[in-house]
Each structure stands twice: as C-alpha cells, then as structure tokens.
C-alpha positions as a printed NumPy array, in Angstrom:
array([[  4.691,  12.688, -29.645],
       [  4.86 ,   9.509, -27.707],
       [  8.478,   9.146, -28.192],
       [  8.968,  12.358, -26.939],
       [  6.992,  10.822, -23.48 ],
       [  9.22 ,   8.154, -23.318],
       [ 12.548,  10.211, -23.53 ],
       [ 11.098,  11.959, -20.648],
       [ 10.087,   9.591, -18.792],
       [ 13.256,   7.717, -19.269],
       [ 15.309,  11.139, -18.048],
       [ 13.043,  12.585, -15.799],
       [ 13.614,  13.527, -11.975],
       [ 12.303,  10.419, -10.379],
       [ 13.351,   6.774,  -9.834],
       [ 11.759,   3.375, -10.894],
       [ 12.499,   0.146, -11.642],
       [ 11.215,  -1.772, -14.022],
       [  9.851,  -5.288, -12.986],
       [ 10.113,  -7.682, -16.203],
       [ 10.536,  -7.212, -20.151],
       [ 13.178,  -5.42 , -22.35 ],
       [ 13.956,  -2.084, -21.282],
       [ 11.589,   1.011, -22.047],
       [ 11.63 ,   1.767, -25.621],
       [  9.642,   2.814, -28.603],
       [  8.812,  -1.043, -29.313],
       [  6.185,  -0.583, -26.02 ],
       [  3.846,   1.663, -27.848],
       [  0.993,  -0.53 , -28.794],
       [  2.478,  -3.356, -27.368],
       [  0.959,  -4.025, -23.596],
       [  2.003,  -2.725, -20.514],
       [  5.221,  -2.099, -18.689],
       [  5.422,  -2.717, -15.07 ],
       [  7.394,  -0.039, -13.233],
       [  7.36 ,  -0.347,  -9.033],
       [  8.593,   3.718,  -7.485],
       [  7.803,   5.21 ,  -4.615],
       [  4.311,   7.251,  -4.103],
       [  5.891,  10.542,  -4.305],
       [  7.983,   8.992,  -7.508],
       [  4.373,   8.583,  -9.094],
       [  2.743,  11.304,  -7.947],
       [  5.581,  13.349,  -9.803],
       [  5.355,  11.346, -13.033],
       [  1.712,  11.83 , -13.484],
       [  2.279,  15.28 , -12.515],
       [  4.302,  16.417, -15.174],
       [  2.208,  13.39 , -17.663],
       [ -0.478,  16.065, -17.372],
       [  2.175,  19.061, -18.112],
       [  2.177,  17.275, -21.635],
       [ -1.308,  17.165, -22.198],
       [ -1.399,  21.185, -21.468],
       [  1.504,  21.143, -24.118],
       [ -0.373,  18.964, -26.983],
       [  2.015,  15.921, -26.404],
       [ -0.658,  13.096, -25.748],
       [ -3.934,  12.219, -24.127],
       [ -4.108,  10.644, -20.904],
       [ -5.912,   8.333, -18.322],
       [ -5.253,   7.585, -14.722],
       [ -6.943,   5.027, -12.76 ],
       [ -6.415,   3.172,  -9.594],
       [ -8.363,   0.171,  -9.883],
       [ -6.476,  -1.715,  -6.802],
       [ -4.422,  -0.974,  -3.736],
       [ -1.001,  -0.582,  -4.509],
       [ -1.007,   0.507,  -8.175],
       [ -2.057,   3.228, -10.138],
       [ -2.61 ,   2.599, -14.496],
       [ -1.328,   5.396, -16.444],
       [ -2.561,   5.476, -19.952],
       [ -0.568,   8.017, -22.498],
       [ -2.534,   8.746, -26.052],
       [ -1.537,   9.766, -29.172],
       [ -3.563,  12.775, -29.861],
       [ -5.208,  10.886, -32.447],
       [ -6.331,   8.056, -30.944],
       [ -4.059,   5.712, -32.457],
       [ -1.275,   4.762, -30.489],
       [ -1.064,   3.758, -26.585],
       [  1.838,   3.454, -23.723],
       [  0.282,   1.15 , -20.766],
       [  1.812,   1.83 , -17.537],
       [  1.14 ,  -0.288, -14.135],
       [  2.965,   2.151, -11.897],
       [  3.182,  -0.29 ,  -8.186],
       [  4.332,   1.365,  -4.804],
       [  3.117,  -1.621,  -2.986],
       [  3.967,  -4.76 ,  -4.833],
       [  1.237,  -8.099,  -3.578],
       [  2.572, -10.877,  -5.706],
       [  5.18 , -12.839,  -3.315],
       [  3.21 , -16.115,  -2.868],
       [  3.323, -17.049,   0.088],
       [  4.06 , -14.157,   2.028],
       [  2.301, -10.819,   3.153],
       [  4.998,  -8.578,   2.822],
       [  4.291,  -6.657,   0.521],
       [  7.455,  -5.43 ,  -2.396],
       [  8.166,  -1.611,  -2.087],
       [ 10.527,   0.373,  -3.738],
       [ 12.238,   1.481,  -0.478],
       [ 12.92 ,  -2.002,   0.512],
       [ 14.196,  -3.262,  -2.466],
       [ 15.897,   0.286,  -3.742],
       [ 19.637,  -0.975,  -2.531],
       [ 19.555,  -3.74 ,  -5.033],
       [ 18.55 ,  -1.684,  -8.336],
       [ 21.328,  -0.722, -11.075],
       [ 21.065,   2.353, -13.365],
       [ 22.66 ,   3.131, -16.547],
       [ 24.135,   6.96 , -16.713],
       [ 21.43 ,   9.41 , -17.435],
       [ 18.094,   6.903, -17.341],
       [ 15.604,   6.791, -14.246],
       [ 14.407,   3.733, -14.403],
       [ 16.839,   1.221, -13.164],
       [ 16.452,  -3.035, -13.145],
       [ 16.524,  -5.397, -10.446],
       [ 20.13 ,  -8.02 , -10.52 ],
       [ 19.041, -10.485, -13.16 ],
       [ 18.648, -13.031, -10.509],
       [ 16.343, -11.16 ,  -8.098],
       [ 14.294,  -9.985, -11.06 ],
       [ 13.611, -13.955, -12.245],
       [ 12.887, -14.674,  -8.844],
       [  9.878, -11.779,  -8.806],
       [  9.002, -13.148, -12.491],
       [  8.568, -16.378, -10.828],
       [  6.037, -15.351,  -7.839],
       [  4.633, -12.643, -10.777],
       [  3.597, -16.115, -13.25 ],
       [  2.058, -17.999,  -9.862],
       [  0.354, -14.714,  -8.539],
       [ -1.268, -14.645, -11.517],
       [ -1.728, -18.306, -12.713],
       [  0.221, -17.464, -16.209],
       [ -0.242, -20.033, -19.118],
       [  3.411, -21.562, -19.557],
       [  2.045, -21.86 , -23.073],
       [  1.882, -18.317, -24.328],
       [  5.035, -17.422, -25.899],
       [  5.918, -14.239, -24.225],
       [  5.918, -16.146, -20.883],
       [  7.949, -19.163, -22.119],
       [ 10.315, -16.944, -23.502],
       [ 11.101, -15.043, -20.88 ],
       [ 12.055, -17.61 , -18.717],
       [ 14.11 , -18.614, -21.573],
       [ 15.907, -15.342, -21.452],
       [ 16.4  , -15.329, -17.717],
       [ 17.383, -19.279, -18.217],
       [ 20.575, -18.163, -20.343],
       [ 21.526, -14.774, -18.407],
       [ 20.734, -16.071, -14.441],
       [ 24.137, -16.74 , -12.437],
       [ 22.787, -18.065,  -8.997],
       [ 22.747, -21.916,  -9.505],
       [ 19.736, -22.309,  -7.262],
       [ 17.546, -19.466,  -9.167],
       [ 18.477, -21.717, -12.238],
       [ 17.444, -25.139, -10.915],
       [ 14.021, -23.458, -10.266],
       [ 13.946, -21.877, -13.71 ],
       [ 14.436, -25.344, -15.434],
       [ 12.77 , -26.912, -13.488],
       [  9.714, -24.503, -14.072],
       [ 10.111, -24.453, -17.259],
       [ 10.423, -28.059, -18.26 ],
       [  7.085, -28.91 , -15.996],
       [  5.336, -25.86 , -16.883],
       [  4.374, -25.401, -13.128],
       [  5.322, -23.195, -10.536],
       [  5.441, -25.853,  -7.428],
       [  5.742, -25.062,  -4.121],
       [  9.539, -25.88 ,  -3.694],
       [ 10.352, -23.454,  -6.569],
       [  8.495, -20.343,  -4.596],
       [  9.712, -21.638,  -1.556],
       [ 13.5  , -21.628,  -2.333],
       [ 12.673, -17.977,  -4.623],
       [ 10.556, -16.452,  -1.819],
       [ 13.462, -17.035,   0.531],
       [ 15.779, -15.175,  -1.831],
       [ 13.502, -12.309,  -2.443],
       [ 13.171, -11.721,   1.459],
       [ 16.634, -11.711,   2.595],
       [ 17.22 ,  -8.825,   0.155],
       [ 14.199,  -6.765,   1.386],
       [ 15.709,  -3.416,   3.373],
       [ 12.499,  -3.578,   6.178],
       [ 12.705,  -0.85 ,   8.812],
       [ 12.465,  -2.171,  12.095],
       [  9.736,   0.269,  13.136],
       [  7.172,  -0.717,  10.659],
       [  8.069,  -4.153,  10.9  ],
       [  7.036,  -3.845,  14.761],
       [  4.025,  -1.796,  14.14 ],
       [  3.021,  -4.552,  11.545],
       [  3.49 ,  -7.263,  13.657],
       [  1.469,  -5.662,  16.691],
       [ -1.542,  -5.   ,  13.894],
       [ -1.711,  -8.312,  12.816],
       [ -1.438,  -9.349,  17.025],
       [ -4.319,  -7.474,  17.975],
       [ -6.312,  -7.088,  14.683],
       [ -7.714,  -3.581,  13.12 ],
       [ -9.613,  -1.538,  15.058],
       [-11.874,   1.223,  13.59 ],
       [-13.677,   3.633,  15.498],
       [-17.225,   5.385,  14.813],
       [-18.417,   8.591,  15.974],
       [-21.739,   9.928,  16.569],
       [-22.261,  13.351,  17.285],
       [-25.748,  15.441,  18.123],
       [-27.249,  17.424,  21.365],
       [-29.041,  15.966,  23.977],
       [-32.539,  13.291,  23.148],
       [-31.339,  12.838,  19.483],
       [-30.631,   8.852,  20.098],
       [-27.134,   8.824,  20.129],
       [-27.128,   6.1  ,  22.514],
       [-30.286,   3.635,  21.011],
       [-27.916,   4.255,  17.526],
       [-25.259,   3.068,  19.412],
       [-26.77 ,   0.611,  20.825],
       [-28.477,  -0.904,  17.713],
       [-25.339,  -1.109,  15.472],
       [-23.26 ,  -2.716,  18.502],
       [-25.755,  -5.421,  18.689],
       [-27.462,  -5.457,  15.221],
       [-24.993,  -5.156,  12.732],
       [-21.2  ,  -5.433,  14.303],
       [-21.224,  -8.387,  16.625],
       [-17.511,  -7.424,  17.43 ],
       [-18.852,  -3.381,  18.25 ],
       [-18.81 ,  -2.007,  21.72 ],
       [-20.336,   1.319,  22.877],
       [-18.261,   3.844,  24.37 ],
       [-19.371,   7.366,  26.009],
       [-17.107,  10.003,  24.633],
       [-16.849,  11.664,  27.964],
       [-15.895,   8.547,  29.678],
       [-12.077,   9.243,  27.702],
       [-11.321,  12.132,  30.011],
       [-14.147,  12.155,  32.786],
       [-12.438,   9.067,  34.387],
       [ -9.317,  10.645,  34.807],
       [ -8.088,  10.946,  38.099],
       [ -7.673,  14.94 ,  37.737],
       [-11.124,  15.442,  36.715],
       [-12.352,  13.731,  39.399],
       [-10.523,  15.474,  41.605],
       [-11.597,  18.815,  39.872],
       [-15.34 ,  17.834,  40.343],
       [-14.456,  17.102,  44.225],
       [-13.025,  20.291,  44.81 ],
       [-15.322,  22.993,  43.072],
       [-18.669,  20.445,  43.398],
       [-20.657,  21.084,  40.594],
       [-24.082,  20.13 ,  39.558],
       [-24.904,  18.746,  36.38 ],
       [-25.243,  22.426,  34.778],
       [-22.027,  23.733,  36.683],
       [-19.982,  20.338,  34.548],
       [-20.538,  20.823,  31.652],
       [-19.314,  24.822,  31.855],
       [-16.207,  23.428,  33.927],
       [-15.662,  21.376,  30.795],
       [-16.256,  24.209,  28.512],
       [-13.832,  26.396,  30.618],
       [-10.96 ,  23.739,  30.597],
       [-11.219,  22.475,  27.397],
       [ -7.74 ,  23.265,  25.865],
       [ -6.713,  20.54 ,  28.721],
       [ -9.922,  18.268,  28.655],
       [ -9.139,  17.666,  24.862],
       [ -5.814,  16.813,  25.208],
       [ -6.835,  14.46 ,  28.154],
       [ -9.123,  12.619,  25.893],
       [ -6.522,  12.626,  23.022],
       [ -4.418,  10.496,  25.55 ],
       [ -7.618,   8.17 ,  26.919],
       [ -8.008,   7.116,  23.007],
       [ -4.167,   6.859,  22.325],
       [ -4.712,   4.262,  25.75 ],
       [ -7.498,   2.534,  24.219],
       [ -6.181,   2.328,  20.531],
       [ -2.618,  -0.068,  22.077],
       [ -4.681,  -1.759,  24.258],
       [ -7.561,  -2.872,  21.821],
       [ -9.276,  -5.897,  21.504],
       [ -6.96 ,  -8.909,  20.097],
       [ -9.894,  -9.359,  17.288],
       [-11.342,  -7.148,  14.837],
       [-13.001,  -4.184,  16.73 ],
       [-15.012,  -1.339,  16.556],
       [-15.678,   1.495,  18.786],
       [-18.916,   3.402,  18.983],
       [-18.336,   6.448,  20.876],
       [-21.058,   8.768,  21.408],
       [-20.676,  12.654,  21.408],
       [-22.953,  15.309,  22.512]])
C-alpha cells in the first residue's frame, strides 16, 4: 500500500519541491529519506490526508518535529516492514554563511513541474548549489558513495560554468572551501523572491534584539512587585519592571480625566472600571509604543497586573 502513498503524494493538491536525489519513486521505500521543502499549509495538508490513509488501512504513520523548520513524516507498511522517510522543510537553515533562511515562497518562481506531479525540482544549477551548502551544513564525508556520486551527476548535467568550477573543484579536493560557498551562496541569494516587508521587519529585529514580555497577575499584597523585582535583578540581568497601569495611566487623557472628576484612590479604580472599553485600547497602544521602541539588546519586560 505504500505505492499507493506515493501516487498520491506525487498527484495530490499541494506543491513541493524536492531538494536532492532522483525523483520520488518506489526505489525510496526502504531506502532513506527524501527531502521535500513546501509551504506550512502545503504540509499541514499532506499530513492531513497521510492520516486519511491510516483511517483507510493504507499504512502506519509517525510525525515528529524534532527542529524548527521541519517536520519528519514516517509512512508504514501495515506490517512493519517497509518505510517512506520524509523531511518535509518550510524553513530551510543550511546556506552557510548566511541567516536567511530557504522557503518555498522565495524560491517557488524558480521550480519546474512535469504535467500532473506536485512535486517540482529546483534548475539543475540552483539545486547543486543548495547540495553544496547541504554537504558543508552538515560536514558530509566526500567519501561515501552516495555523496560523491551525486556531485558526479550534477558534474555532467550543470550548465553555469561557475557552478561547475566549484563542483570540480569540490570534488577533486574533497572540501567545501570558503570560495566555493562564497561564489554558490551568492547565486542562491540573487534568486531568493524576499518581500520587502519581512525583509524590513527582519532587519529592525536583528537592530534592536528580541524582546519578550512577562506578566504577573494577582489582587492587591500578593507580591507582584517583590516577584518582579527579584527576577529583574536575580535571574534576567537585561529585565526591567514595568507597572501595568503605567501603559495607559500616563496618558495625557487620563490625566486629564483624573483632573476633572478628582477622584480618590477608591473613586480610580471604578473610573477605570467604567471606561475600560477605552482604557484597554489605550494600553494596547502604550505597549505597541514600547514594543518599536525597545531596548537595542535582548529585553524583557516584567509588567505587573492587579
């Protein structure tokens, strides 16, 4: 029944593209595992219906997510017997030398389908290039003889002169050097479709570092504030504490409310009962204000609720 997997897999509703290796056949069952990069909802959607199959006595199955970016799908025969390895990447790590990431929306523009299949291949070029950064990610041995002879293959079907210089040249020194992911990392990138937006966003993260922020909640004498206190200047040396309140009682309009109507202590804390619809959207905007203009460094908040 695992051939009847793989012709649905191979003609199912979803895109992928397979990173490396011959194309998905029959030959992969028992045989190790085949790297396909898709988009989340592309994955979501494949182990969806993987566990439609289960329900109809096709195969066994295991999913695990053992690191960011990729999920393992495991399809069984029902005895036992036979395996299909999947590494199924939306967020592809392995350009050396670089911290953009490989996603299937950036690179989608440069795959190729054949009529009626769903999983597509990169130009041969680009997909050497990946192969490349894929061996130095993970410090392949040049001597194992699936890895020698697939540069071999992409050696006699590569058409980009440079992309074969660095193939040779890997190849004949059984190194990756830094040239080679130099000259191949510069390829991959200028092919990357990067929206502008995240590219921003990305770029003001790394500016101003990651900022988390920690909430503690309880009524009044609880220690909400010693708490505070304590992990600011025990355990997070980069922590500040922050009073909740402070994210709308400092606005200009609530201080003008408490200078018209006057209230004491009691009479403030049922004004901000009374306008709270307003009050929460008020301190929605004071922690929108303090999330852009965060710390430079690594941060964390503390605020303190009643």
């Amino acid at each position: 029944m695992l051939e009847t997997c793989i012709d649905n897999i191979l003609s199912g509703p979803w895109r992928f593209v397979q990173l490396r290796g011959a194309p998905l056949s029959t030959t992969d069952i028992n045989r190790g595992d085949v790297d396909l990069l898709g988009s989340p909802e592309a994955i979501d959607a494949l182990i969806t219906e993987c566990f439609k199959w289960v329900k109809s006595g096709y195969c066994h199955l295991h999913v695990g997510a053992r690191k960011f970016g990729k999920k393992v799908l495991l399809l069984y025969s029902l005895d036992g017997t036979r395996k299909l390895h999947f590494d199924l990447w939306y967020s592809l790590p392995q350009l050396v030398g670089s911290k953009t990431p490989l996603t299937f929306a950036a690179m989608e523009s440069h795959i190729d389908y054949t009529t009626g299949c769903s999983i597509g291949r990169f130009q041969v070029d680009l997909e050497a290039c990946i192969y490349l950064h894929h061996l130095a990610a993970k410090k392949k041995d040049f001597k194992i003889k699936h890895n020698y002879e697939r540069l071999d293959g992409y050696i006699d079907t590569c058409h980009e002169l440079l992309v074969l210089d660095c193939l040779k040249q890997a190849r004949t020194t059984a190194r990756i050097d830094e040239p080679i992911l130099n000259e191949t990392r510069s390829l991959i990138l200028n092919v990357l479709d990067i929206d502008k937006t995240k590219l921003l966003n990305d770029c003001r993260k790394r500016l101003r570092g990651s900022q988390r922020l920690l909430c503690i909640m309880g009524c009044d004498g609880v220690g909400k504030t010693s708490l505070a206190q304590a992990l600011a200047e025990k355990n997070l040396p980069r922590a500040k504490s922050f009073r909740g309140k402070r994210l709308y009682r400092s606005s200009l309009l609530y201080k003008l409310m408490v200078t018209i109507f006057r209230p004491s202590l009691e009479m403030r804390e049922q004004l901000d009962e009374f306008f709270a619809g307003p009050i929460y959207l008020r301190a929605c905007f004071g922690l929108f204000l303090k999330e852009i203009t965060g710390s430079s460094a690594e941060s964390v908040e503390i605020f303190r609720f009643r």
